[in-house]
C-alpha positions as CSV (number, residue, x, y, z in Angstrom):
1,X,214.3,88.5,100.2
2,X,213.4,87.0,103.8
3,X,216.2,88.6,105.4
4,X,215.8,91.3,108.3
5,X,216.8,94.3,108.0
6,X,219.4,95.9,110.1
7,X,218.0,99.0,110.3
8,X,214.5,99.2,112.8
9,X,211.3,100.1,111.2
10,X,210.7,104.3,111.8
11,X,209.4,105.2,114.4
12,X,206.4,107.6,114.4
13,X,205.5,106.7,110.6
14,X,203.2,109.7,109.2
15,X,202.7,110.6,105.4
16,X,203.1,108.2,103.1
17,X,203.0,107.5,99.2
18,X,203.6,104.4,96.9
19,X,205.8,104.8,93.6
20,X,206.3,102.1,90.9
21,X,209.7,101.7,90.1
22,X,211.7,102.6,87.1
23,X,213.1,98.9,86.9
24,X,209.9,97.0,88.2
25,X,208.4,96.9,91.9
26,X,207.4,99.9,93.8
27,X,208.2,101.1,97.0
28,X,206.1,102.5,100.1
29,X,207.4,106.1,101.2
30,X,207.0,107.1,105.1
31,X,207.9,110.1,106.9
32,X,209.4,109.9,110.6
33,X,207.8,112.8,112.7
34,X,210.4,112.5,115.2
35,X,211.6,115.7,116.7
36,X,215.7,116.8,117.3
37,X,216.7,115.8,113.6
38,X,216.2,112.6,114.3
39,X,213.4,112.4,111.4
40,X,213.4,111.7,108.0
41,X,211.9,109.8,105.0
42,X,212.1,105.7,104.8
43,X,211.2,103.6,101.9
44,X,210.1,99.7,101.9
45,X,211.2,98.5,98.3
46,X,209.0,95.4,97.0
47,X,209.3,93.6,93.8
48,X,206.3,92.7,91.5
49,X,205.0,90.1,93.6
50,X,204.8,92.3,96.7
51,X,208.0,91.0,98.4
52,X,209.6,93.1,100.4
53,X,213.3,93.5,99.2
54,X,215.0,96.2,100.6
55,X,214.5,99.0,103.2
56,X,216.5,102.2,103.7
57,X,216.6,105.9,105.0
58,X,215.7,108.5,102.3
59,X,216.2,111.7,104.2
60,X,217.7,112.1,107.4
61,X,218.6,114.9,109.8
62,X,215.3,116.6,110.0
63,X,212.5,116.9,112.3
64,X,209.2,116.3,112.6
65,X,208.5,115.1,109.2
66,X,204.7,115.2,108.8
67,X,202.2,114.9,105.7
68,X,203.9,115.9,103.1
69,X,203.0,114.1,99.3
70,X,203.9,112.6,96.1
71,X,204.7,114.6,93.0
72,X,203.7,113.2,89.9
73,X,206.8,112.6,88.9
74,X,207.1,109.9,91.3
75,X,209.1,111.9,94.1
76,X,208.4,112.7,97.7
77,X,208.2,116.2,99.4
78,X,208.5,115.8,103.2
79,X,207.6,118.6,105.0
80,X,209.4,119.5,108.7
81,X,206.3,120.4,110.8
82,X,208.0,123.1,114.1
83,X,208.5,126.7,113.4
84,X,212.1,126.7,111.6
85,X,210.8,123.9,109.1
86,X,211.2,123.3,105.7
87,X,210.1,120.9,102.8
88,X,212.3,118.4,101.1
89,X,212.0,116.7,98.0
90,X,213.1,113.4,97.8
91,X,213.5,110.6,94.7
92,X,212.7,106.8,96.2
93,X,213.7,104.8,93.0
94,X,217.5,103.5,92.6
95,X,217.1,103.7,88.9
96,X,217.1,107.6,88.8
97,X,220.1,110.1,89.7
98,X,218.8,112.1,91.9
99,X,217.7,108.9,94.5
100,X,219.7,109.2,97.7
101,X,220.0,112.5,96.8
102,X,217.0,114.7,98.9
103,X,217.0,118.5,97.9
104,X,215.0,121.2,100.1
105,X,212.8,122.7,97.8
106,X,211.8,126.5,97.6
107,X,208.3,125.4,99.3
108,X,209.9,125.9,103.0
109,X,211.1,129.4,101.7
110,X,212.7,130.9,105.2
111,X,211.2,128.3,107.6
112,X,208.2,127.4,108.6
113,X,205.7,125.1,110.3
114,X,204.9,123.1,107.3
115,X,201.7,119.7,107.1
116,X,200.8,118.5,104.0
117,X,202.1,119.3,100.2
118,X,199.2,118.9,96.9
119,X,200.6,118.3,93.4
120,X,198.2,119.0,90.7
121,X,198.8,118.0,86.5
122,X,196.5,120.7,85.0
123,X,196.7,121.4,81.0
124,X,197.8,118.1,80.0
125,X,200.0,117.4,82.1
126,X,202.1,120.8,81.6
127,X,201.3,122.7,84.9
128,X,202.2,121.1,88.0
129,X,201.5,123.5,91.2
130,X,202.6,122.9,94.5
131,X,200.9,123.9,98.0
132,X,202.6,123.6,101.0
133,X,199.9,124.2,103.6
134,X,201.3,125.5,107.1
135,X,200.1,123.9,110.5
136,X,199.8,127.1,112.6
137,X,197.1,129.2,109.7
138,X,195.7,126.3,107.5
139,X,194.2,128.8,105.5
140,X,197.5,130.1,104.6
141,X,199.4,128.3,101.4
142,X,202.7,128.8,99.9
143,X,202.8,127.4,95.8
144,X,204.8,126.6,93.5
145,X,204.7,126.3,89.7
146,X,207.7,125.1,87.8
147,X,207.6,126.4,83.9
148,X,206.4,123.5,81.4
149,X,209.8,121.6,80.9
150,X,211.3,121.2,83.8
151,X,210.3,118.6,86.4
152,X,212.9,117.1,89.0
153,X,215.3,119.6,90.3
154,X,213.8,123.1,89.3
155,X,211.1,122.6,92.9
156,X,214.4,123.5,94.6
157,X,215.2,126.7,92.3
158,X,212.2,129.1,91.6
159,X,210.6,131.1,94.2
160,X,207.7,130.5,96.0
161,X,204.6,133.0,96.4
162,X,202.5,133.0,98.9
163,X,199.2,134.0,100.0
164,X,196.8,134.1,102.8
């Protein structure tokens, strides 16, 4: 639009995904690893032609927001990387009911120190597990596999197993 924004550019930008929008455009996804709940996720919305058109806080009130990743249902899961951390999933595009509206998902189970999340479509599409891989054991993963039919909101109601 050619305007600034009000609000600074994050500081500390890690993660990141791009999602097309429901209505047109897409929008570039960035965690804050900032520590004291002063983190969170931030989205740059562009429209077709790569204009930038609007930028806002996602998430806010968490810390170190590392990795994370995209869903393929076009959401974000930010992951709080210190030892009380959890995993949050948020929805970028203004079209859908759950934007604005970030959810902590089962992934962070009772806390942890959490990097990097992997989404993977397996079966056609019908499968979708999640790993949340920890920053003090990397070879220790927490998933998560929602049944079939459900997509948005069940990550933040089914428990998590995990193994080492």
């Amino acid at each position: 639009s050619g305007d600034k924004s009000s609000l600074p550019f994050h500081s500390s930008p890690d993660g990141a995904a791009v999602f097309p929008w429901t209505n047109g455009g897409y929008v570039y996804v960035s965690n804050s690893e900032v520590q004291d709940k002063r983190g969170g996720v931030y989205g740059v919305y562009m429209d077709d032609d790569g204009n930038v058109v609007d930028y806002k806080q996602l998430l806010s009130g968490t810390t170190r927001n590392c990795s994370g990743g995209a869903t393929p249902w076009h959401t974000y899961v930010s992951c709080e990387e210190y030892g009380s951390g959890q995993c949050y999933q948020v929805d970028p595009d203004p079209a859908s009911e759950h934007h604005l509206l970030p959810e902590k998902t089962v992934l962070g189970g009772k806390g942890g120190n959490y990097e990097a999340v992997v989404s993977a479509l397996l079966s056609g599409g019908l499968h979708i597990t999640q790993f949340a891989c920890t920053a003090d054991d990397p070879f220790f993963l927490t998933f998560f596999t929602p049944f079939p039919h459900q997509r948005h909101a069940t990550i933040g109601i089914h428990q998590s197993q995990s193994f080492s």
